[in-house]
N, C-alpha and C positions, 0 to 999 in steps of 0.2 A: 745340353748344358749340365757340366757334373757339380757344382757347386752354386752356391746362392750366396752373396754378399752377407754380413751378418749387419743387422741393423737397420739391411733395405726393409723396406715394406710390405713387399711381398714374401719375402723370405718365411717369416713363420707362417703364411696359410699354403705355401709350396710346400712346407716341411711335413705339415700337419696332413695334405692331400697324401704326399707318397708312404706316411704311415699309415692312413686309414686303408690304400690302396695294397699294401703290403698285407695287413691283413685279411682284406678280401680275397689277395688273390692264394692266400694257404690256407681258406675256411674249409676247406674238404680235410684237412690236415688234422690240427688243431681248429677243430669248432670254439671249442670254450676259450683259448687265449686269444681266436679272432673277436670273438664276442665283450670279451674285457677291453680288448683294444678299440673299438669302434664306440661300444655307449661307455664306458668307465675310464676313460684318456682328455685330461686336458693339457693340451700340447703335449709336457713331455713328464706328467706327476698321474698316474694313472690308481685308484680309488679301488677295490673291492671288498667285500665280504662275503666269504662261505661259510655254510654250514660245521665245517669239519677240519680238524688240521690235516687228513689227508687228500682230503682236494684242496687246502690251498697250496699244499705242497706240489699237485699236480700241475694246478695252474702256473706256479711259478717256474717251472720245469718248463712247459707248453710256450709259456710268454717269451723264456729266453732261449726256446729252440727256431720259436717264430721270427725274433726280431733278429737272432743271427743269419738267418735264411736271407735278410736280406742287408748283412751288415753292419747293422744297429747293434749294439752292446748294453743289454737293459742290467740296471744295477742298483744299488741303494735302496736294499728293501728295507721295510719295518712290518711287524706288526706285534701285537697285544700277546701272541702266544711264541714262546721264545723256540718252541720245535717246529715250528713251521719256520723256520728259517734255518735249518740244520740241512735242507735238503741242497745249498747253495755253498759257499766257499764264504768264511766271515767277514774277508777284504770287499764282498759285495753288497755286506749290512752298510744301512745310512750309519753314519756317525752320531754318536750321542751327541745333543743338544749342552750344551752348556749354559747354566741359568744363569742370566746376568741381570734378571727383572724382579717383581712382585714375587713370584711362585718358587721357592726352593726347590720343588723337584722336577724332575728329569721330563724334559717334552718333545715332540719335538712337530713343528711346524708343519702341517698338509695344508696348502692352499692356503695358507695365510691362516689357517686355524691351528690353534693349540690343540695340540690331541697326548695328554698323557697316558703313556703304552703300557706304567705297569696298571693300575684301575679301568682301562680303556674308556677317559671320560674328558671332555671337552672342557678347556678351561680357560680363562681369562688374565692372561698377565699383562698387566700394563705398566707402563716405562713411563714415567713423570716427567716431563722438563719443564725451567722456568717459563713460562710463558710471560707476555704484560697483559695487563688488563685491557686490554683494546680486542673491537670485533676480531680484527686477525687472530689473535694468540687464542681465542674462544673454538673459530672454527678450526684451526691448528689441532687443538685439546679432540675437540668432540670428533673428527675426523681420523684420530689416530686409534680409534677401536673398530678392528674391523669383528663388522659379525653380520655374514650372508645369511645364514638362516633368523637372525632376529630371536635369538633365545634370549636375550637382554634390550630387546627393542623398546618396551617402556621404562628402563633408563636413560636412552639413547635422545628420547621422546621430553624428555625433563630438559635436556641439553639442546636440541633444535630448537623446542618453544623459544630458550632466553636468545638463539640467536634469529629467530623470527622476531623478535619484538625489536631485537637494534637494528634490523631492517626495517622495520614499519616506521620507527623513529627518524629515520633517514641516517643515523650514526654512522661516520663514515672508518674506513677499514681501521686507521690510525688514531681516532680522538678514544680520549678517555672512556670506563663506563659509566652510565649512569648510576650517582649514588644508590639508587632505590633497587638497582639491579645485582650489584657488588653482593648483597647477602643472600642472593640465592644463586649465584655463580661458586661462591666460596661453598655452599652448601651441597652443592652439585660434585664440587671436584671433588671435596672429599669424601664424598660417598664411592668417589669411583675405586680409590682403591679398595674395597670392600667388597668387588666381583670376583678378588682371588677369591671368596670363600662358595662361590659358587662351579658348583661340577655338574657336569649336565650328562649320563654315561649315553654310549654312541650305541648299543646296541637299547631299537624299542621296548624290547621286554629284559629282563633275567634268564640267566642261560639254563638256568633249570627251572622254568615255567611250563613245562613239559609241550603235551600236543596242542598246537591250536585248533580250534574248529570254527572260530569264526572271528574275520576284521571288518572291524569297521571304522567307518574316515567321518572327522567328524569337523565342520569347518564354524566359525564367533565371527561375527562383525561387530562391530560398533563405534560411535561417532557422539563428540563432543565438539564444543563451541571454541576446544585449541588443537583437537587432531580427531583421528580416525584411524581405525586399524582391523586388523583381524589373524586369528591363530588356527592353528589347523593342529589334531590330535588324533591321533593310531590307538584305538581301543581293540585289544586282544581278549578271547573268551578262549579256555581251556577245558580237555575234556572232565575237569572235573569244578566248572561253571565260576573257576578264576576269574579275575578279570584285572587288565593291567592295561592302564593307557598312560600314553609320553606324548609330549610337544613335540611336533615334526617340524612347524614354521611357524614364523609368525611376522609380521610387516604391521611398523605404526608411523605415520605418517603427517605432519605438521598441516593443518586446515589452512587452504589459500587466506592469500594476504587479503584479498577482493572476496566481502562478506560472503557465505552460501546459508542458506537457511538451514536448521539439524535437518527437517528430513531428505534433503539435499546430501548432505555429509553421509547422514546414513544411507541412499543409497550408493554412493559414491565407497562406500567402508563394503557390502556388497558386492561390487563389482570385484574389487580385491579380493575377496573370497573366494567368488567364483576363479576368476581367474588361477588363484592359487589351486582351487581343485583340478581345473585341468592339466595344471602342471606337475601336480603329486600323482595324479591318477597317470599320468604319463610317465614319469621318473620312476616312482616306487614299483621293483619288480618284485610285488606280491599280488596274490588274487583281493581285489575288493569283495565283501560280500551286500556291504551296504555302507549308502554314503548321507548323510545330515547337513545339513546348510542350516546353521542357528541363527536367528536377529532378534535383535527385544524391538524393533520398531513395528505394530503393527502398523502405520503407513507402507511403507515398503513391500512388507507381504503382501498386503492391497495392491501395490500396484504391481506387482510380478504375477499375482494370482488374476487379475485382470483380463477380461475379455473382450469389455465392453465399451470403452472408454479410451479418446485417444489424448495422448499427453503433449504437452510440447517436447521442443529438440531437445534439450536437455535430461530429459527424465526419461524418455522415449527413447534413444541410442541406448542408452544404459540398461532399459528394461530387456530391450533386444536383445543386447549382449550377454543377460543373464539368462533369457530363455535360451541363448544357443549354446552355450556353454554347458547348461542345468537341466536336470529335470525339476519342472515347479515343483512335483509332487514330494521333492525332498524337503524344501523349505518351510520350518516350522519355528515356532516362536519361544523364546526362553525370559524368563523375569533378568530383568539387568542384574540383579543381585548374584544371581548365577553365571553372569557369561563373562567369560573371563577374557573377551575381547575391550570389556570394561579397562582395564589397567593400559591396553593397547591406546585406548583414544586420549586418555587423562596422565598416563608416566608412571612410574612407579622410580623409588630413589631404590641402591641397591642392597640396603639391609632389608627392605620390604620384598624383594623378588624371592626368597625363600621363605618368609612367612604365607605368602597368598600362594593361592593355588594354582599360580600362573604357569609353572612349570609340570603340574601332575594332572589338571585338568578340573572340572567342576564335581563336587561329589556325587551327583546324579548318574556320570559315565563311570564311578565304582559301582555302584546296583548291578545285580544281576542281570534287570533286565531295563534298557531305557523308557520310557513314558514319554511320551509328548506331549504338551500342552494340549488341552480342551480345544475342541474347536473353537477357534475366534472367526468372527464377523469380519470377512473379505472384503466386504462395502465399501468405495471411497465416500468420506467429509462432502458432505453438501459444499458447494462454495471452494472447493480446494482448486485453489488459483495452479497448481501444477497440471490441472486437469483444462486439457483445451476442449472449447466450446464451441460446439457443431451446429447447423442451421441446418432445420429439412423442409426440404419445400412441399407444398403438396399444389395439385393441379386441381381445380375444381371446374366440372364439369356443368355448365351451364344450357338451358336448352333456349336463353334469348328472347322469352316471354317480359323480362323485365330490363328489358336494354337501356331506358328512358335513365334509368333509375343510377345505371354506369355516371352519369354527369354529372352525378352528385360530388364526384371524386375531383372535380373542376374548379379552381379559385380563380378564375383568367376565364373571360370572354371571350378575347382573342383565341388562345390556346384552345377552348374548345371548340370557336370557328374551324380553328386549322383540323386539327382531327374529325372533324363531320365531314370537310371537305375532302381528305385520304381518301374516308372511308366511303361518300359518296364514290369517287374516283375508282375503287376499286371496283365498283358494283356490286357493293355490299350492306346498302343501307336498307334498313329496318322500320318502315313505318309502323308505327300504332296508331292507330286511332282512335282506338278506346281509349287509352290516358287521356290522353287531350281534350275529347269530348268529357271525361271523368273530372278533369282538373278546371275544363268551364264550366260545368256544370250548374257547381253551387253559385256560380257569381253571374249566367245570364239573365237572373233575375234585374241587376242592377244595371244592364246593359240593355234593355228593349228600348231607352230614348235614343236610342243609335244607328237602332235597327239595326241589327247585328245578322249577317248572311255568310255562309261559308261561300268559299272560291274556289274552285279545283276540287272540292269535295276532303280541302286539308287542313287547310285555315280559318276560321273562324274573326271575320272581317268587322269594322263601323261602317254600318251605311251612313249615319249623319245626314248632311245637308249642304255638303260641299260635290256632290255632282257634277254641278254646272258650269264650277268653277274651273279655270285653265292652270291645274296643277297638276301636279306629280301621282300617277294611281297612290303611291305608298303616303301620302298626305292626306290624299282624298280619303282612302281608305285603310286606316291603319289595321295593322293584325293586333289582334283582343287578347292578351295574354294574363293569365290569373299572377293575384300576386302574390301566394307563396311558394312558388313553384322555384327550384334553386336556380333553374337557369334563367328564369327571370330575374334575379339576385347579379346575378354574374352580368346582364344586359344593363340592369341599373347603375352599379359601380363602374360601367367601362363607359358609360354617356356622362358619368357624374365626373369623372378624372379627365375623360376628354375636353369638358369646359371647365377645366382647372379648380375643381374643386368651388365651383360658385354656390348658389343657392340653391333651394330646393325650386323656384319657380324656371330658372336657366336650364337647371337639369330636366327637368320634365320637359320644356320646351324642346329641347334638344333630341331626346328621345322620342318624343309625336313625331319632331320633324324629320325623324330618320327611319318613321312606318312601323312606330309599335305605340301601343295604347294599351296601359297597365289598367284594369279594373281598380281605383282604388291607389291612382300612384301618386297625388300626393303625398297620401301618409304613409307610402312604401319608400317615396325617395325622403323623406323627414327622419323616416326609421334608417334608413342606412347611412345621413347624414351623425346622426346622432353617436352611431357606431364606427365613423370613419378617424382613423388615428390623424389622417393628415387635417380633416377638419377641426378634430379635438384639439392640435396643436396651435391651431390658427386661431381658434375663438371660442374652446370653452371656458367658462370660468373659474377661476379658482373654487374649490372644494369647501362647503360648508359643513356647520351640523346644529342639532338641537342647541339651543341655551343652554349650557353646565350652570348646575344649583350656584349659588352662594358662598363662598368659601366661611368655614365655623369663625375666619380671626375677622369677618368685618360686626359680627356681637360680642367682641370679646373688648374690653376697656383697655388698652395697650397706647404705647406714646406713640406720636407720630412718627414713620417714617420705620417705625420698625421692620415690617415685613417685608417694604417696597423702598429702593431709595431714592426713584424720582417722581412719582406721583402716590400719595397715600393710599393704600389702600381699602382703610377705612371711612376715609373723610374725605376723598376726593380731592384731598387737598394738591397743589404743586409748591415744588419746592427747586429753586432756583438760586446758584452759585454760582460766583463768579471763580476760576482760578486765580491763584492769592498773586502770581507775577504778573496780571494786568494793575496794568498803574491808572486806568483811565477810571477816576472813582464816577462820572457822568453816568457810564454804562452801568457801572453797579450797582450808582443807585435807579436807573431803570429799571434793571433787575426786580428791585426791592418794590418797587412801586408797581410793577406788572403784576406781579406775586400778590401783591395786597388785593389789587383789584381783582382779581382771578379769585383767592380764596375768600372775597367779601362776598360771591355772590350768593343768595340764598339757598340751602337744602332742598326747603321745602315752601309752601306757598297755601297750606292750609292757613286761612285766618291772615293773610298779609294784606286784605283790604279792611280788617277792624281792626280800629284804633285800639280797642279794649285788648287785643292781643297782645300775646308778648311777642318780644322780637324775634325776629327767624332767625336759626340757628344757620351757622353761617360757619368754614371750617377756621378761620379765623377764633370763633370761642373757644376752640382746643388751644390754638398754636399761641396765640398772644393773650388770651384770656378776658378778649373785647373782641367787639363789630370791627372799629376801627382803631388802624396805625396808627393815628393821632394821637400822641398823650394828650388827658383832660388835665386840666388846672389839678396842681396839689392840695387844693384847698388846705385845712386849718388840721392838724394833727394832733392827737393828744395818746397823753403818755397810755391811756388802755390799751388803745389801737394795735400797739409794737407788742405789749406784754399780757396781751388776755388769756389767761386759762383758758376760756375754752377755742379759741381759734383752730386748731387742727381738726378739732369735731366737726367745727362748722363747715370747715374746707371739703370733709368729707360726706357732710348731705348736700354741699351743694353738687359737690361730683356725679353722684346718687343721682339727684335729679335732675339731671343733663342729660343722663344715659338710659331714662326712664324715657324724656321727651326723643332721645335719638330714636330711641327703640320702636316706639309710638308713630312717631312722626316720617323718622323717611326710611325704614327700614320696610314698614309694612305697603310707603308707597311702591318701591322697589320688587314687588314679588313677583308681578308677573311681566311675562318675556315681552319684548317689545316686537323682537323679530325670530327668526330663527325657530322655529312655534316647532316643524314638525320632525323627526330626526330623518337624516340620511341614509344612503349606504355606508358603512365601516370602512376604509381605506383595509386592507388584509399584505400578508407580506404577500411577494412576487409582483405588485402590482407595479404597471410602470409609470413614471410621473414625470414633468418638467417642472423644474423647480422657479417661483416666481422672483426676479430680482427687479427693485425699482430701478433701480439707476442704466439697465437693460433693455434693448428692444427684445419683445417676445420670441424674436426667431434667435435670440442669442441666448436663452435660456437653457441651462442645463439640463442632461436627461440623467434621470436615475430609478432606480430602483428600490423597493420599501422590503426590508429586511428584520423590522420590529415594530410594533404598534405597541404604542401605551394606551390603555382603556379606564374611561376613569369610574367611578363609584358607581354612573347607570349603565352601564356595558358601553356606552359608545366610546370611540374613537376620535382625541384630536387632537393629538401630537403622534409625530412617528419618525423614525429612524431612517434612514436614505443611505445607500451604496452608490455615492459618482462613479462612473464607470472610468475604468482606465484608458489614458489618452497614447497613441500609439508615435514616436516622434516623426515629426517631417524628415528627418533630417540627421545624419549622423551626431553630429553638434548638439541635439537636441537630449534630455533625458527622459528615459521611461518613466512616465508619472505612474504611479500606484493608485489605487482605489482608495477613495476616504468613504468616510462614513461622517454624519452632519443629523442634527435632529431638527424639524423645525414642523410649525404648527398647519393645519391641513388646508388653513388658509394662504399658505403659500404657494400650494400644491395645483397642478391639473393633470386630473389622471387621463391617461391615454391610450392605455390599455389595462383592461381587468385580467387578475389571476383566471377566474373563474373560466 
């Protein structure tokens, strides 16, 4: 096939095969223009620098003796030195550019970059059009600057944040901007034309910087909470201990929309680096002499310096990535103040890219000689949730002198039948007999009315006095088990649940009649009755505690009804209302008349069989100012009576001495407890309860849990805080009920199970 369609698909990588193949096959010829043509050729705009105008004069000679060799007509040179193009015919120079944008002078285009040929320095012209204020015309704007190597990437970096954020907003391509965004869009643009004054020159050093004797690669990372990025710099040292370092690249990058945590970001800014160094240490044809990987995050370095510790997938691919790419031993740590990958992660506007040091590098790589950071502490953060968490088992070797002792690990009777029985099975059971003679030991003092005989020389039996009788050996003669022994514990709860949770006398029966006899098992099955939740639920009682003191407002002289607003709590008094929209006055005056008789009756009853006494104070003397609701006759009034001087004094000893006799009389009867004498245990949080409801059968009683105790002036405990647990729906139709919380006093309570 002699021809390839223009616009097919495959056409430009045909094209670009039988050029690369055209120079290989005249590399014995021309070496150096096959070598231009294969690494320095994209498609059809091919890139060099030489030392000298006389080789690039040669090269260019080489290139278009090669490409005629097979047809090809190479043309449209340029470069920076106008004799190195003397050696060609002028109809073969590119055409001068014509400036039609930002930059007055003469440029002219390689690869989409500005390259001006007389200063040889990379420059930025931008071409403005109207745009609207919509996401489109944004990304329009920010898209029309191209720049591969990122010499202006923390401008670029100013312009993506605003169009990340009308992406996280959901603003769609065409709607308006958001007012609050409008004055830093407007602030953005016009900064942009302000990059014509930025020139960036294309060769790393100065042409009279004389010899080198030593380069070195120096790569920033760093990461912020709106991007991340990182720059790479070419530090040259001269024979006479010069130094001059340039920005080779640099890449800044918008922080995912989906949170990552900083030290997440920064290693993620990292990887960038590395990766960037494998690609400069590949492209740039100079010798490296030594290479620097900079971060201010010491997490990071922790975890690339790491040996010992494995990470999850996220942090773990990444560290990998950097071990294979990197020597650890390069990576070393910089104050953020100095890395000037800082400006990479947070933007720079562009009249600040030539005040900071973004483009010449940090002052530390002007020193003669670099220093690195103090050794820092490699250690990861105790607790650092990036850091996965490993379990190591260990095997313990046992020699089976204490095998008995394994059952302990058993809360199920059953389940340890079943495992005795395996392991019988297997032929691998272990008797002791020393425990068991050790564990009856102490208690066959209390067993000689039994007459207690082993059988088989295993068990330790009741002889008793049932012999003769025609029953079951295991009746007649029950085995004699002590009773602290756990798996006696475990025999008692599976007799005690087998008869449904009855009494202590069922479950013991139950248990003799199944050929075991507990030294001591009533008060063994009482104790585990006591301690059984299912029991506790069925029949313990609500929760008591000591008598709380007094409260200070029943000696204090205050009106009724103040503290308390249906029974007084000073005077015991009751106080009874009707709502004012009942019309039945019958009921209300019941009301009135219950009430009376209720608060008539006496305090106290010192002196209520002597006449000579005075009346017993009754709460009626507060409320009405008499014994009885009766009015007495008005008898006969006289004019003193209304207008006596001293009346209010008098009202006030009689007060005086009312509260003299209260104090006296039934205050001192009242002091001690009638019940409730001794205190309890403390209700504590964790602990689990069912809460009492009258109007409830007990099995319908809620369960909850104690999450605050209030304690009052003696340390104890009688009110407390409850967590209802949340109810899970039957039913789609149904809602997820949420957890309440409810306070109520601990006489409503049965606890069911203890924290402790």
């Amino acid at each position: 096939m002699a021809v390839h369609l223009f616009g097919a698909a495959s056409s430009p990588g045909c094209a670009n095969f039988g050029f690369k193949y055209l120079a290989e096959q005249y590399k014995s010829e021309y070496p150096s223009a096959s070598s231009f043509i294969q690494k320095n050729f994209y498609v059809d705009d091919g890139l060099m620098s030489v030392p000298s105008v006389q080789k690039a004069k040669k090269l260019i000679m080489e290139a278009q003796a090669l490409c005629k060799r097979g047809g090809l007509h190479l043309h449209k040179f340029r470069s920076n030195e106008a004799e190195a193009l003397h050696c060609v015919d002028p109809s073969e120079w590119a055409m001068p550019t014509k400036p039609l944008n930002l930059n007055p002078e003469a440029t002219g285009c390689v690869l989409g970059i500005q390259w001006a040929v007389e200063d040889d320095t990379f420059r930025f012209n931008v071409k403005l059009k109207d745009h609207p204020l919509i996401r489109r015309g944004i990304l329009s704007v920010t898209a029309s600057l191209y720049d591969p190597l990122g010499f202006v990437s923390p401008f670029l970096l100013k312009g993506k944040i605003i169009l990340q954020e009308l992406c996280r907003r959901n603003i769609s391509w065409d709607d308006p901007l958001p007012e609050d965004i409008i004055p830093g869009w407007e602030k953005w643009k016009s900064s942009l034309q302000k990059l014509k004054d930025i020139s960036i020159p294309r060769c790393y050093h100065p042409p009279s910087f004389g010899t080198i004797i030593r380069v070195e690669l120096h790569h920033f990372s760093d990461a912020s909470n709106v991007g991340y990025g990182a720059c790479s710099y070419l530090r040259f040292k001269n024979d006479k201990d010069d130094v001059h370092c340039s920005l080779v690249m640099a890449k800044a990058r918008v922080a995912p929309t989906k949170i990552l945590s900083i030290p997440r970001l920064e290693l993620s800014a990292a990887v960038v680096s590395a990766r960037m160094s494998a690609m400069l240490k590949t492209e740039l044809e100079m010798k490296i002499d030594q290479e620097f990987i900079w971060t201010d995050s010491q997490v990071v370095l922790a975890y690339v310096k790491n040996e010992a510790s494995r990470f999850y997938v996220f942090v773990a691919n990444r560290v990998q990535l950097i071990k294979t790419i990197t020597d650890v031993s390069q990576c070393y740590y910089v104050n953020t103040s100095k890395n000037p990958a800082d400006h990479a992660s947070r933007g720079l506007y562009a009249s600040d890219i030539l005040s900071t040091f973004w483009l010449s590098g940090p002052e530390f790589l002007w020193e003669p000689e670099v220093c690195s950071t103090p050794h820092l502490s490699n250690d990861l953060l105790v607790g650092d949730p990036k850091v996965r968490l490993t379990q190591t088992f260990a095997t313990k070797v046992s020699d089976g002198s204490d095998f008995l002792s394994r059952f302990n690990r058993f809360s199920s009777w059953r389940t340890l039948v079943k495992v005795v029985a395996r392991i019988k099975r297997m032929g691998s059971t272990q008797r002791d007999k020393g425990d068991s003679r050790r564990k009856c030991s102490s208690d066959l003092q209390c067993t000689f009315s039994f007459k207690p005989h082993p059988k088989g020389d295993i068990l330790l039996r009741v002889g008793g006095r049932l012999g003769q009788l025609s029953l079951s050996e295991e009746v007649k003669h029950p085995v004699i088990l002590p009773k602290d022994s756990h798996i006696v514990k475990l025999i008692l709860g599976h007799y005690h649940a087998k008869v449904y949770h009855q009494g202590r006398y069922l479950t013991l029966m139950e248990l003799r009649a199944s050929g075991f006899w507990v030294v001591g098992g009533s008060r063994s099955v009482a104790k585990l009755i006591h301690g059984c939740v299912r029991c506790r639920k069925l029949r313990r009682p609500t929760e008591q505690q000591q008598m709380a003191e007094l409260p200070k407002e029943w000696a204090e002289a205050s009106a009724p009804f103040l503290y308390v607003g249906m029974d007084c709590c000073v005077l015991n008094a009751t106080l009874a209302q009707c709502p004012g929209r009942l019309d039945d006055s019958s009921l209300r005056t019941l009301f009135y008349e219950a009430m009376a008789i209720i608060n008539s009756r006496p305090l106290t009853i010192d002196g209520i069989n002597d006449p000579r006494s005075l009346e017993p104070l009754t709460p009626n003397h507060l409320i009405l100012m008499k014994s009885k609701i009766a009015l007495p006759p008005p008898g006969k009034l006289q004019r003193e009576d209304m207008y006596a001087s001293k009346r209010w004094r008098r009202v006030q000893y009689l007060i005086e001495q009312f509260w003299s006799r209260w104090k006296r009389e039934y205050l001192l009867n009242i002091s001690t407890r009638q019940k409730w004498h001794v205190p309890r245990r403390n209700l504590s949080v964790n602990d689990i309860v069912i809460i009492k409801e009258e109007m409830l059968p007990r099995s319908r009683w809620q369960l909850g849990r104690v999450i605050e105790v209030t304690q009052g002036s003696d340390g104890l405990v009688r009110r407390v805080k409850i967590q209802i647990g949340e109810q899970k729906p039957r039913s789609k139709q149904e809602q997820h009920s949420k957890p309440t919380i409810i306070e109520r006093p601990i006489q409503k309570l049965v606890v069911l199970l203890e924290s402790e």
